[in-house]
C-alpha positions as CSV (number, residue, x, y, z in Angstrom):
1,X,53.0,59.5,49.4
2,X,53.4,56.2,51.5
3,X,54.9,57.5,55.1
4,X,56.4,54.9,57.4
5,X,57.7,54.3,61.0
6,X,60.7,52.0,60.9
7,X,60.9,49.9,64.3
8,X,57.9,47.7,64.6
9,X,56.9,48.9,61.9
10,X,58.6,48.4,58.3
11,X,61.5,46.2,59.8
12,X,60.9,43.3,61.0
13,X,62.1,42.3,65.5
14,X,65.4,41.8,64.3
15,X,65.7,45.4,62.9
16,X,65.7,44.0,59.1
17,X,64.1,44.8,55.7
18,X,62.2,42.1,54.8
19,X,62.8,41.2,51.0
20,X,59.0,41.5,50.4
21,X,58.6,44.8,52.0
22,X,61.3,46.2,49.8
23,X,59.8,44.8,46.6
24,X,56.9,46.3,47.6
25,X,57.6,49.8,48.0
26,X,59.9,49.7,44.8
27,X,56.4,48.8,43.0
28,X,55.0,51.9,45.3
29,X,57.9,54.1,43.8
30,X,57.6,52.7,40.0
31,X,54.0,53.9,40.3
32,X,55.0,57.5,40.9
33,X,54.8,57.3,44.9
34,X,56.6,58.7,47.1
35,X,58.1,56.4,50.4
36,X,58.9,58.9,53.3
37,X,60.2,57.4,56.3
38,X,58.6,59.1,59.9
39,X,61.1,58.0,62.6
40,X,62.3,58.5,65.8
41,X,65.2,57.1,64.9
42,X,68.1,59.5,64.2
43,X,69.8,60.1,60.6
44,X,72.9,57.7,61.1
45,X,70.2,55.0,61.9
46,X,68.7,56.0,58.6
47,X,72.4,55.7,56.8
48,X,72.7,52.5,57.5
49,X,69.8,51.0,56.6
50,X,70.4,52.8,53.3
51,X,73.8,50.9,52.9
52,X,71.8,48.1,53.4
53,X,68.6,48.2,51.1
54,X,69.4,50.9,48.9
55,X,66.5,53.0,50.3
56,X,67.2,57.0,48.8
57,X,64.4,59.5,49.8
58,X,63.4,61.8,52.3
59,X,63.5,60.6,55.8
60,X,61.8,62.3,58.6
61,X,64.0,61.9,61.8
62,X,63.9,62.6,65.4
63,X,60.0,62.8,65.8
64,X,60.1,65.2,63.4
65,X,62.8,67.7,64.6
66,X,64.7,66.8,61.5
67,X,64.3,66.2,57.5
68,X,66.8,64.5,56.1
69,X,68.0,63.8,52.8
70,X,68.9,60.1,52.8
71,X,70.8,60.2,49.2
72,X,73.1,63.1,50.0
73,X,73.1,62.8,53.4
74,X,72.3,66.2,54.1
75,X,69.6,67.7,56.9
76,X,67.4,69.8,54.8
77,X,66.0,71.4,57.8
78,X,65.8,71.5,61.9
79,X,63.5,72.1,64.5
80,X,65.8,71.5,67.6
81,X,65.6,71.9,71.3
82,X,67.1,74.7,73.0
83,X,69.3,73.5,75.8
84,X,68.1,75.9,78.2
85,X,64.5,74.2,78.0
86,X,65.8,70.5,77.6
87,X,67.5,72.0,81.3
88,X,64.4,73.1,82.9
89,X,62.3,69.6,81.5
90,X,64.9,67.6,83.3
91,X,64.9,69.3,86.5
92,X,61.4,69.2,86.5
93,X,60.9,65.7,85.8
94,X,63.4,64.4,88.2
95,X,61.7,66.4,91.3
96,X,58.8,63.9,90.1
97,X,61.1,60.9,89.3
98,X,64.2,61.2,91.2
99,X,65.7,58.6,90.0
100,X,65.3,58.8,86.1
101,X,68.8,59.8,84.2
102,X,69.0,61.9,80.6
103,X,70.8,62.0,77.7
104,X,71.0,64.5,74.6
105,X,70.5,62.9,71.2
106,X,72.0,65.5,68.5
107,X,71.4,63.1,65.6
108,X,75.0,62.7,65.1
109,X,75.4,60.7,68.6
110,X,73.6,60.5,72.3
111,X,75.7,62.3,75.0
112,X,74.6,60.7,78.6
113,X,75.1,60.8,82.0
114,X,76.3,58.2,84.9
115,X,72.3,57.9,85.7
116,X,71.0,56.8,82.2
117,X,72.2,53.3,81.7
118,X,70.1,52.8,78.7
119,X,72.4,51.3,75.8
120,X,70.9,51.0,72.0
121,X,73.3,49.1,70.6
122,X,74.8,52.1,68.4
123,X,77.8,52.1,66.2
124,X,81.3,52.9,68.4
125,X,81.2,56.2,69.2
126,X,77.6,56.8,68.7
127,X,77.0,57.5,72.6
128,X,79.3,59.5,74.5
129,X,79.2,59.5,78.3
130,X,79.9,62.8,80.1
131,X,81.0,63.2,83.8
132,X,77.8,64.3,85.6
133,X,74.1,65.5,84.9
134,X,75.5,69.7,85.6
135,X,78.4,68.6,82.6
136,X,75.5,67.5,80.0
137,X,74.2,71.1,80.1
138,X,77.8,72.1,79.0
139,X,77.8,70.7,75.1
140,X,77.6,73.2,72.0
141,X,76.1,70.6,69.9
142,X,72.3,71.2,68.7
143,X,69.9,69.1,70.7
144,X,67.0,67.2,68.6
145,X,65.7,65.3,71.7
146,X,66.1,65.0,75.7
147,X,65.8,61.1,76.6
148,X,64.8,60.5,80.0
149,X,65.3,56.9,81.3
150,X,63.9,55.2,84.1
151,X,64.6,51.4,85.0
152,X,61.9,51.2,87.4
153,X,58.9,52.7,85.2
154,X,57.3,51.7,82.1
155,X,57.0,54.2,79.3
156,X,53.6,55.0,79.8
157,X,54.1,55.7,83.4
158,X,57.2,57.4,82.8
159,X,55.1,59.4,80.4
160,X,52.2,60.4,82.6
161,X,54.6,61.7,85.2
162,X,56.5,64.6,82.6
163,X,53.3,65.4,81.7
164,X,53.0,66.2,85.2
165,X,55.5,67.7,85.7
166,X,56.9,69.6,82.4
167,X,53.4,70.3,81.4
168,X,52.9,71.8,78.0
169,X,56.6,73.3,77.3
170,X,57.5,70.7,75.2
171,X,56.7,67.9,73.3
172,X,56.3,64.5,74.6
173,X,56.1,60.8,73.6
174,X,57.6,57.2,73.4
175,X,58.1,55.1,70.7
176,X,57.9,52.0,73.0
177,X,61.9,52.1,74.2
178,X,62.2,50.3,77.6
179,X,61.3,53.0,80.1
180,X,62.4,56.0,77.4
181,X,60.8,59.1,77.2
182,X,61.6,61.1,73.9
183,X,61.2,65.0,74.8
184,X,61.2,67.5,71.5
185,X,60.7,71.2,71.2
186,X,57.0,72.2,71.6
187,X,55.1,71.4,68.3
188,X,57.8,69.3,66.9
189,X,55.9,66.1,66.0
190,X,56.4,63.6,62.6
191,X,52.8,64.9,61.4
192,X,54.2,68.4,61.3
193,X,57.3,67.8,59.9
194,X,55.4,65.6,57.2
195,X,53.0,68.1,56.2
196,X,55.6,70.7,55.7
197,X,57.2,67.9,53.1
198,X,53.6,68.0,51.5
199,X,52.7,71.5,51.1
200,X,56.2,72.0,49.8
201,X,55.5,68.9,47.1
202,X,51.4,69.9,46.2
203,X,50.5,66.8,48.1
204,X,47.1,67.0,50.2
205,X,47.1,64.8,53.4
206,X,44.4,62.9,51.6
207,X,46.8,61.5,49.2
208,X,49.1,60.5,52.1
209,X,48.8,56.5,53.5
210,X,50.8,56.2,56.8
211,X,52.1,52.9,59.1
212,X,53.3,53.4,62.5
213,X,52.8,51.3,65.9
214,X,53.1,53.9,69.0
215,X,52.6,56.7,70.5
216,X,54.9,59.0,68.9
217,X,53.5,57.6,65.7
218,X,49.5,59.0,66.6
219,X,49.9,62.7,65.2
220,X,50.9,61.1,61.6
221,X,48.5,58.5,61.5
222,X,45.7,60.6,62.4
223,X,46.4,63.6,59.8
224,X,47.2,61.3,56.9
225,X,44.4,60.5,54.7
226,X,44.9,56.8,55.1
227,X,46.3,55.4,58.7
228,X,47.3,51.7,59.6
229,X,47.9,51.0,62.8
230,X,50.2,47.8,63.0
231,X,48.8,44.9,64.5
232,X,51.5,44.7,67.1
233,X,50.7,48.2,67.6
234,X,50.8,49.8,71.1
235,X,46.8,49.3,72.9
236,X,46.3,53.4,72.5
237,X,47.3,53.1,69.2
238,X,44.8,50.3,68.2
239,X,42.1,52.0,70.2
240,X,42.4,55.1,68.4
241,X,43.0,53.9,64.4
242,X,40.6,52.1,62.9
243,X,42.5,50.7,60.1
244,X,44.5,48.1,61.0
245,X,47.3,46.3,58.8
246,X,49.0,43.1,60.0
247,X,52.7,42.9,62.2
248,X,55.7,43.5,61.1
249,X,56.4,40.1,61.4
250,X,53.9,39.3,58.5
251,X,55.3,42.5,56.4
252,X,51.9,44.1,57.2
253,X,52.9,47.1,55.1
254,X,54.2,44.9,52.2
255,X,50.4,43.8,52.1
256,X,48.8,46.9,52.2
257,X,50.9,48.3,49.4
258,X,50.6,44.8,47.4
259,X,47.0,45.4,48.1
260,X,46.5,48.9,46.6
261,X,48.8,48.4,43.5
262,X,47.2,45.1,42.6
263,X,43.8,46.9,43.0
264,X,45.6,50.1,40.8
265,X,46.4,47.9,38.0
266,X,43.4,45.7,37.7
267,X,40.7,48.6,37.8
268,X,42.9,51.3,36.3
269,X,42.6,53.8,38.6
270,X,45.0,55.5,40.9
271,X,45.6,53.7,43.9
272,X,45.0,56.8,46.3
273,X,41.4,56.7,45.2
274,X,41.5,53.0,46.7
275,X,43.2,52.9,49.6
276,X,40.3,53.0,52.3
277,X,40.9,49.0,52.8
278,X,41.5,47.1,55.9
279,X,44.6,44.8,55.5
């Protein structure tokens, strides 16, 4: 199984599929893997870059709070957040940062209020604003993340200070978004979600090669057998994989699967057995 991060990570800065990386993993497929994509990035994301490159498979989305089925279009299953928690987070983090807004992602669309100002470019009608903070505690819909947004603070900063003050009731990370925090239930990470896909498929984590380039992308890179870190990874992520691949920009993971395939076919032996090389 080759599992991959999208943003900064298989697509390139201007959020494309470079022509190279998807030869590559169609010669990953042909050889009998299977491509996984490990997100934070929610399923309508997903959809269209399926339109686009004709990408069909299993796509972990959310952080791992959802699996979804890219071909049918169809969540095969859900770890959400239960509102009542994402609630309690938010109160908590804004007595720390009183001036940080929130908004629900449901993975169908991002409901926010006046204080989060963030906009990621989504398809009309992707994000919905609601009146007030005391409205977005109001909505039926499942929750698959709480965003917390702060234009004053860096991610990392942003980070530190939930982690004071939500502790360990949830999950936290960034995936490098401009002051975003990305708040899951507790245990809900891609690594977890990922392993699930394996045990139900017979696939060890030894046979598993993962890309990613932040935070939220540490828990997969460190339980696969095989981790890259991209080389325009975040500095914790560098510091704590040794195996680096090249950027995005250079379609690092278009060169480590060129890599392991060429090395498949001139040796004759599985690539998984091959795959401890730095790109």
């Amino acid at each position: 199984m080759i599992a991959s991060d999208l943003d900064g990570t298989l697509l390139r800065g201007d959020g494309t599929l470079s022509p190279r990386t998807l030869r590559a993993l169609r010669t990953a497929e042909e050889a009998g893997a299977e491509i996984v994509i490990v997100t934070a990035r929610p399923p309508r994301f997903v959809d269209r870059l399926s339109e686009a490159t004709g990408l069909a498979g299993t796509a972990v989305c959310g952080n791992g709070a959802l699996v979804y089925d890219m071909a049918s279009r169809t969540v095969v299953s859900s770890n959400v957040l239960p509102l009542a928690v994402a609630q309690q987070v938010a109160t908590a983090l804004a007595a720390v940062v009183p001036e940080v807004g929130f908004a629900l992602e449901t993975g169908n669309q991002v409901l926010y209020e006046p204080a989060y100002r963030l906009r990621m470019c989504e398809d009309a009608g992707a994000e919905l604003p609601v009146p007030s903070l005391a409205e977005l505690w109001l909505t039926e819909a499942p929750v698959t993340k709480l965003l917390a947004w702060s234009e004053r603070l860096d991610a990392d900063t942003l980070l530190a200070a939930a982690r004071q003050g939500a502790g360990d009731t949830v999950q936290l990370t960034h995936s490098g978004g401009r002051g975003l925090l990305e708040i899951s239930a507790p245990g809900v990470t891609k690594a977890g979600a990922l392993a699930g896909l394996c045990a139900a498929r017979g696939i060890e984590a030894t046979e598993v090669i993962a890309f990613g380039d932040m935070p939220n992308d540490l828990t997969v890179l460190a339980w696969a057998g095989t981790g890259y870190a991209m080389a325009n990874a975040h500095p914790a992520v560098l510091a704590a994989v040794p195996t680096h691949a090249r950027s995005n920009e250079e379609d690092g993971v278009a060169q480590v699967i060129e890599h392991l395939f060429a090395t498949r076919d001139r040796h004759g032996v599985d690539a998984r057995d091959r795959h401890g090389v730095d790109a």
